[in-house]
N, C-alpha and C positions, 0 to 999 in steps of 0.2 A: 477081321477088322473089328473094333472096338467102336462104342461110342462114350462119348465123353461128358462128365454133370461137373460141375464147378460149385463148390459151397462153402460159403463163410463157417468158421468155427463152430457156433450156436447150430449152425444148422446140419450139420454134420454131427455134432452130438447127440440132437431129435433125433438122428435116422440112424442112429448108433444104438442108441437108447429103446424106442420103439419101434425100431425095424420098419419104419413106417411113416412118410412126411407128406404134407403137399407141396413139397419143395418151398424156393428161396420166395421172397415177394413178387416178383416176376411172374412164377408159377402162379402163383395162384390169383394174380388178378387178369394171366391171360387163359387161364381154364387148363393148362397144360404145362408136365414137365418140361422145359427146353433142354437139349443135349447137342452137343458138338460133336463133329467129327477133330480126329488126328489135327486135319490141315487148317479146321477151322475155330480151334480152341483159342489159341495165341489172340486172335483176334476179337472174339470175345469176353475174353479176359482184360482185354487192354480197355475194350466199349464196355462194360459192363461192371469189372471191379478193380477200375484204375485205381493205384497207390493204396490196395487195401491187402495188409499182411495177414496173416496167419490162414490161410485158403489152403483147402483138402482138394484135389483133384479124382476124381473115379471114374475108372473105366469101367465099363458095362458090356456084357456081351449082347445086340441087340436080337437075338434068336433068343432069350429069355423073357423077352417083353409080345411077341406074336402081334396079333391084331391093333394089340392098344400102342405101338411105335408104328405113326405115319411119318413118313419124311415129304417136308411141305415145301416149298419155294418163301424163304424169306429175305434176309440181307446179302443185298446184291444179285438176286435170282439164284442164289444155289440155294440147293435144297437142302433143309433140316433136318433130323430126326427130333420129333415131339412123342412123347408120352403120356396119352390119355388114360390116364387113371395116379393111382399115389405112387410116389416111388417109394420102393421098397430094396430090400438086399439081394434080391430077386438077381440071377448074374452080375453082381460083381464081383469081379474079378481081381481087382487091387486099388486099393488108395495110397496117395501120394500127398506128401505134402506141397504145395506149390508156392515156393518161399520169393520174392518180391526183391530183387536187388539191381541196384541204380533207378529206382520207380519201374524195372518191367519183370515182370511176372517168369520166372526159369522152369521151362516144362522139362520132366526125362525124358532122355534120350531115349530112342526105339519107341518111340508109341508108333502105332500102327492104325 
């Protein structure tokens, strides 16, 4: 199983570039990476960056993050995977682009 980071262009660049981010503005005014699961990406994709094109999706393998991945209870009582600390390249595993057609967000097929 994967877990899933969702990031505008700019900010996929910085972690491109420096190996190295406090993730999107989310992140860092809540002290922590946020990540999705498979089933729960689409959903926040759709809350979080409605009608916004050029979005990289990255799977993460979350056995390369240890102690600093808690999965928390947040929207709608399921539980999260958050990331205490920067995110880095650290297990990823692949990027995708996540391209935006009729206003909703078209994830690949096979995520897990």
């Amino acid at each position: 199983m994967y877990i899933y980071k969702i990031l505008r262009a700019p900010e996929w660049a910085e972690l491109e570039s420096a190996t190295e981010s406090a993730g999107a503005p989310i992140d860092v005014a809540d002290g922590y990476i946020h990540f999705s699961t498979a089933i729960q990406a689409a959903e926040t994709a759709a809350k979080h960056f409605a009608g916004v094109d050029g979005l990289k999706l990255l799977a993460f393998d979350p056995a390369a993050f240890g102690a600093d991945l808690k999965w928390e209870i947040s929207r709608g009582d399921a539980l999260f995977p958050h990331l205490y600390r920067s995110l880095t390249l650290d297990g990823l595993v692949w990027t995708r682009d996540l391209p935006l057609q009729d206003g909703t967000h078209v994830f690949p097929e096979g995520m897990e």
